[in-house]
C-alpha positions in Angstrom: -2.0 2.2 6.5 -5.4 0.2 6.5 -6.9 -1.7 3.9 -9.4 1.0 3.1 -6.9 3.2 2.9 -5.0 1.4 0.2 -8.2 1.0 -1.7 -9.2 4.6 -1.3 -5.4 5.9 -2.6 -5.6 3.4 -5.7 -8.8 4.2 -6.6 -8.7 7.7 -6.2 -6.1 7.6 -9.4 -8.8 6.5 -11.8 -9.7 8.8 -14.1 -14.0 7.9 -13.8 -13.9 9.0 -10.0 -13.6 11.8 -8.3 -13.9 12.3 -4.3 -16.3 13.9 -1.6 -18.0 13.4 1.1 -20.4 11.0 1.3 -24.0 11.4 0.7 -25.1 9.4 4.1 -23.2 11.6 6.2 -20.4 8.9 7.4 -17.4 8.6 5.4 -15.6 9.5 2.0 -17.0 9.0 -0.9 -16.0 8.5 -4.8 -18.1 9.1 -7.8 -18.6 9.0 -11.5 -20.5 11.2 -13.4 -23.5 9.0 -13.0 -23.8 8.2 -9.1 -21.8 7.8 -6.1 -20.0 4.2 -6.1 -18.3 3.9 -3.7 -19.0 5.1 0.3 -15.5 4.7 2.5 -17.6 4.4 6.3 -14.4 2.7 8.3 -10.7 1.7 8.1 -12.3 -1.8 7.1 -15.8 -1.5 5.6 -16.9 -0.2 2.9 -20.2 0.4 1.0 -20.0 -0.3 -3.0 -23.1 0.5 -5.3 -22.7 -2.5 -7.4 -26.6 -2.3 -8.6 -29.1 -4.8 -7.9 -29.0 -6.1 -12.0 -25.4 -6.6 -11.0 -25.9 -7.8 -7.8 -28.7 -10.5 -9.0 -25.6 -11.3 -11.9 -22.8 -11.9 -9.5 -25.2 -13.2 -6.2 -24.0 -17.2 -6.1 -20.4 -15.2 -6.0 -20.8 -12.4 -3.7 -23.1 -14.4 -1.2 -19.9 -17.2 -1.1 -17.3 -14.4 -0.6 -16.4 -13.9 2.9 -15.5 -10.2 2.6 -19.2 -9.3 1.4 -22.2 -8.4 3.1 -25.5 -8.4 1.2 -29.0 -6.6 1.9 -32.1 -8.0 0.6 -33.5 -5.2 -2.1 -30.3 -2.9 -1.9 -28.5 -2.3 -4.7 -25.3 -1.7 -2.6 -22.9 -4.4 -1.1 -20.6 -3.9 1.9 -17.3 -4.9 1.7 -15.0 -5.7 4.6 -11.8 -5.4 4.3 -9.3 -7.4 6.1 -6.2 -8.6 3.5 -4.7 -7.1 0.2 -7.0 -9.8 -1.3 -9.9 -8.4 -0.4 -8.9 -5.0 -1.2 -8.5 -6.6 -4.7 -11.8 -8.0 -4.8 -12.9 -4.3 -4.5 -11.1 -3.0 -7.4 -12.5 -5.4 -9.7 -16.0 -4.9 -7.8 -15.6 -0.8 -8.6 -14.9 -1.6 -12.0 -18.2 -4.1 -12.4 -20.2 -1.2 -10.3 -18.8 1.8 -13.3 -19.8 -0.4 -16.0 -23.1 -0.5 -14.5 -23.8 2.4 -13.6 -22.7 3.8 -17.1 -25.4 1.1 -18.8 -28.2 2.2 -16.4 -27.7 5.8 -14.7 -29.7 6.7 -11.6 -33.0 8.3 -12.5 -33.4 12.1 -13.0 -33.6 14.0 -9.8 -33.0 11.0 -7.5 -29.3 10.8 -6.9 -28.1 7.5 -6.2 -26.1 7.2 -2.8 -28.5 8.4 -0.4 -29.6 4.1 0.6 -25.9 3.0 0.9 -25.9 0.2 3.9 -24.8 1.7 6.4 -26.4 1.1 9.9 -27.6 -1.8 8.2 -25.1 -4.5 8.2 -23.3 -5.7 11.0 -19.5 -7.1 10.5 -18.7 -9.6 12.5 -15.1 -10.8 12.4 -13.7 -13.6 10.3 -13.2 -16.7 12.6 
């Protein structure tokens, strides 16, 4: 089983997501009642809408994080998964990413998930 595989089977369990595709056309995704959260693009990488309040909260952290990927203005982080750690890292990144999304919903009539980072990171292997 891959790591995003494990992540997708734990998560799936939570009661504050459900599962579809996702909105960018590549992958699964899950999603609360506010927006989609999480976009599952490949057995390793994975897109998490984390929000950019969150992302300028937790930046010193994600930027020193090996498994993280950031883009300049997106409020989405990729995450690559290689170890049980990192699939950790994602669980408590999901939870960070519900809380919020529940303090700051998308906007009426502009769904979030549509500008997830895919195509636009490159993952380059740990070395």
């Amino acid at each position: 089983m891959t790591p995003a595989q494990r992540a997708m089977e734990r998560l799936e369990v939570w009661p504050d997501l459900s599962s579809g595709p996702a909105s960018c056309g590549a992958g699964r995704a899950l999603r609360s009642v506010h927006s989609e959260i999480v976009h599952f693009h490949s057995d390793r990488d994975v897109d998490l809408h984390l929000t950019v309040p969150a992302i300028r909260r937790f930046h010193d952290d994600l930027r020193d994080s090996t498994a993280i990927r950031l883009v300049p203005g997106s409020g989405w982080v990729t995450v690559h998964l290689d170890c049980d750690t990192d699939v950790d890292l994602l669980m408590s990144l999901v939870s960070a990413a519900l809380q919020a999304h529940q303090s700051r919903p998308s906007p009426a009539g502009r769904p979030a998930g549509n500008e997830c980072n895919f195509h636009r990171v490159t993952v380059l292997p740990r070395g």
